[in-house]
C-alpha positions in Angstrom: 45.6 185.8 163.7 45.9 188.9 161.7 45.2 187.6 158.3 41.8 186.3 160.3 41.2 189.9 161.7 41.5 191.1 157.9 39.4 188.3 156.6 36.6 189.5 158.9 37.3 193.5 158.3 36.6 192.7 154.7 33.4 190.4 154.8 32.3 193.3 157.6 32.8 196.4 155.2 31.2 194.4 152.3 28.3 193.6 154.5 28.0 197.0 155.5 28.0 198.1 151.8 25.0 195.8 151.3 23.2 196.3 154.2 24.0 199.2 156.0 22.8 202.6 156.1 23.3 203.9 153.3 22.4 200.9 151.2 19.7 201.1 148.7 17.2 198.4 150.2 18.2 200.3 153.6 17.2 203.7 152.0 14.1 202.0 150.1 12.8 200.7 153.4 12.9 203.9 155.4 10.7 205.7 152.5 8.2 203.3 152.4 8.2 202.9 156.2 7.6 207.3 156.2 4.7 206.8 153.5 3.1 204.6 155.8 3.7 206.6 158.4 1.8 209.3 156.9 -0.7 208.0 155.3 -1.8 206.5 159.1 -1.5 210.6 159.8 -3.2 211.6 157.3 -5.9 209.6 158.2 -6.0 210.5 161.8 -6.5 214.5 161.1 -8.6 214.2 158.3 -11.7 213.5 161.0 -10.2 217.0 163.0 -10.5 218.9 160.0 -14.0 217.2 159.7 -15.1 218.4 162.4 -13.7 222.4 162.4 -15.7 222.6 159.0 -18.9 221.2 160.7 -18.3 223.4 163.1 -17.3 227.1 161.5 -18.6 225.9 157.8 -14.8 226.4 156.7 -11.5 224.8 156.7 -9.6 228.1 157.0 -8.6 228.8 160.3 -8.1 225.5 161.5 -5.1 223.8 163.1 -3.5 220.7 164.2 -1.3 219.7 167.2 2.3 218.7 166.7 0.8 215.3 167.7 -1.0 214.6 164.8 2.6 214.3 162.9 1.4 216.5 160.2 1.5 220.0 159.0 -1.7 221.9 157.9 -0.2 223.6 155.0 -3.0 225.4 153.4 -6.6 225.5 154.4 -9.4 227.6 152.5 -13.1 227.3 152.6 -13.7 223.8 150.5 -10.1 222.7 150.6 -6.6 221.9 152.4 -3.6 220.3 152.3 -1.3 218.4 154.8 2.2 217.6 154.5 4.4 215.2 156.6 7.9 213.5 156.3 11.4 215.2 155.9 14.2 215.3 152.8 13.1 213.1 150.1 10.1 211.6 151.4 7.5 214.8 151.8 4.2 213.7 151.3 1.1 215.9 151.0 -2.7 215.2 150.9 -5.4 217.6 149.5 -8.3 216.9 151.1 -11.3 216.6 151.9 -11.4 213.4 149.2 -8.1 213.2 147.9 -5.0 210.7 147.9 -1.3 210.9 149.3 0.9 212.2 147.0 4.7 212.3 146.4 6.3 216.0 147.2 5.2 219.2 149.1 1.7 221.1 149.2 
């Protein structure tokens, strides 16, 4: 019974080596799962911003709400920049036309 109970510690910790947290397809998933994430946010406060510039001719001055999952980073008359996502998976859009992007503002 204990050489079972060893058998199955073993074939546990090597699973857990493959497949558990701190596993490379683990870590893989959770970055492109943030990058989609934010690109859906993105996409949601680029209309907001749309709109405050329609409104006062300028981007400066505007803000989001915390429920939008992104930060406004910069904002200047033509131009700003969101950021979203944590550690190693901050992404940032410049907007008005621009694309997600890898790293901060």
């Amino acid at each position: 019974m204990v050489v079972s109970l060893a058998i199955v510690a073993v074939l546990w910790a090597m699973s857990m080596q493959s497949h558990g947290p701190s596993s490379s397809s683990t870590q893989r998933a959770e970055r492109d799962a943030t990058d989609a994430v934010s690109s859906i946010n993105f996409t949601a406060a680029g209309p907001e911003l749309e709109a405050f510039r329609a409104e006062h001719g300028t981007y400066a001055g505007a803000a989001l709400p915390a429920a939008f999952g992104v930060t406004l980073v910069r904002a200047d008359a033509a131009s700003y920049c969101l950021q979203s996502g944590a550690g190693s998976s901050v992404q940032h859009f410049t907007g008005p036309s621009g694309a997600a992007a890898a790293g901060p503002c």
